[in-house]
C-alpha positions in Angstrom: 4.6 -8.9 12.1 2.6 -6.8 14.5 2.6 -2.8 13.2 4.2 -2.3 16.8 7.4 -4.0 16.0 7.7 -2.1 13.0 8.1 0.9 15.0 11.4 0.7 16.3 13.4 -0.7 13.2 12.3 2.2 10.9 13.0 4.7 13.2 16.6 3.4 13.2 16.7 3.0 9.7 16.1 7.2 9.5 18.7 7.9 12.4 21.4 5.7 10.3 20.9 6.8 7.0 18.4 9.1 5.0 15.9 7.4 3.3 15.2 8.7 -0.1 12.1 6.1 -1.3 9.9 3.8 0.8 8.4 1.1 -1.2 5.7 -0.9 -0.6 3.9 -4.1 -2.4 0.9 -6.4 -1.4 2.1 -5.2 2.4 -0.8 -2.3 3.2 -4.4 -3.9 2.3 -3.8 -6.4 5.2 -4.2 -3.1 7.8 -7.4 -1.0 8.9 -7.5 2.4 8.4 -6.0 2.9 11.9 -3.0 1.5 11.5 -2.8 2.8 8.0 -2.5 6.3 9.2 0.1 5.2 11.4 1.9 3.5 8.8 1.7 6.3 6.3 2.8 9.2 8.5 5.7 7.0 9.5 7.0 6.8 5.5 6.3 10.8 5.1 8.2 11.0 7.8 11.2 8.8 6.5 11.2 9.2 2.9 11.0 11.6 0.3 8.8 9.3 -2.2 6.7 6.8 -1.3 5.5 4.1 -4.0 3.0 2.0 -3.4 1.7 -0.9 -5.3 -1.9 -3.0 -4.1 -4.6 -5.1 -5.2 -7.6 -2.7 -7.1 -10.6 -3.3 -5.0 -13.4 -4.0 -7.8 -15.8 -6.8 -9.0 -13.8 -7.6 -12.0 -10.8 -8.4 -10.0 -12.4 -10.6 -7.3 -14.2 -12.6 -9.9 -11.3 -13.0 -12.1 -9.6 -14.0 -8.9 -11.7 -17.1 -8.3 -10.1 -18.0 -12.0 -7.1 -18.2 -11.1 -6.9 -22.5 -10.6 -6.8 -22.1 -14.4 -3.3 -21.7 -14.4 -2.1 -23.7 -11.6 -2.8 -21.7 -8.5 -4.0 -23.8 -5.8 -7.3 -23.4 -3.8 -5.5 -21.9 -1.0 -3.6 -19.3 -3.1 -6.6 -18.8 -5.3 -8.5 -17.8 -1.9 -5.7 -15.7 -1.1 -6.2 -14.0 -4.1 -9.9 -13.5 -3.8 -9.3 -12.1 -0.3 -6.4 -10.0 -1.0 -9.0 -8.6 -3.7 -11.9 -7.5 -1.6 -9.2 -6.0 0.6 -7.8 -3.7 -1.9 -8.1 0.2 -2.6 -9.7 1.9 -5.0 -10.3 5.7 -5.2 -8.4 8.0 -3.6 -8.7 6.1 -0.1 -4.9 6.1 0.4 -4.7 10.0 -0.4 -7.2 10.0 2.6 -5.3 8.5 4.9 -1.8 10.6 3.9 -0.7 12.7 6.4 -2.2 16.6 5.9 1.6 18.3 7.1 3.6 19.1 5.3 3.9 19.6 1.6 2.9 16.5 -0.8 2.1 15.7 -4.4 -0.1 12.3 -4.1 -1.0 10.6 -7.7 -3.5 7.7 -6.6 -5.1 5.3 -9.6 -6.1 2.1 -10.5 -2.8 0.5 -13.1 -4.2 -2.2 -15.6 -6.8 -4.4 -14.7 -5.7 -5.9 -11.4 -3.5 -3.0 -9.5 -3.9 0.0 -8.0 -1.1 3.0 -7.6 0.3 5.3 -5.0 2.6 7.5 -5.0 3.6 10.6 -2.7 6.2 13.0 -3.0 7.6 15.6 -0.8 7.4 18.9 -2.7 10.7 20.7 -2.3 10.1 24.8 -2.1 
């Protein structure tokens, strides 16, 4: 689904009811930083906490990747993997891309050997 048409449906999903968490899993490392910024000052502006769970960019996980026929993936989902790998975050490269207003604690690491963690919560004074 284009980022576009995502637009519109969260926007009404604030007006109708407050939205305490935004979640998000295996959805952001298919966007460029562009539309990640986008993205993530949409959820800061919906939510209160935002939780995040993606692939951990690193060696390790694209080569264990390419292992994954070994228990019964196919080749297509065992490229998937791969590709979903090398697409990942690492760092603190979401924290980058979190909007600067506003006031936000942001907890960004990689979780076992395959995932990596984000997490952003509105401070309330």
């Amino acid at each position: 689904m284009p980022l576009r048409r995502c637009d519109g449906a969260w926007k009404r999903a604030r007006r109708s009811a407050g939205i305490d968490v935004v979640t998000s899993t295996l959805f952001l490392h298919h966007f460029v930083d562009e539309q990640l910024v986008r993205l993530l000052a949409d959820a800061a502006q919906l939510a209160r906490l935002v939780v995040v769970c993606e692939p951990r960019r690193a060696k390790f996980v694209v080569r264990a990747s390419r292992l994954l026929w070994a228990v019964g993936f196919s080749d297509v989902g065992v490229h998937e993997a791969v590709v979903s790998a090398r697409a990942g975050f690492n760092g603190k490269e979401l924290s980058a891309l979190w909007p600067t207003q506003g006031q936000w604690e942001l907890h960004e690491q990689a979780v076992g050997l395959f995932s990596h963690r984000f997490i952003a919560r509105r401070v309330v004074q």
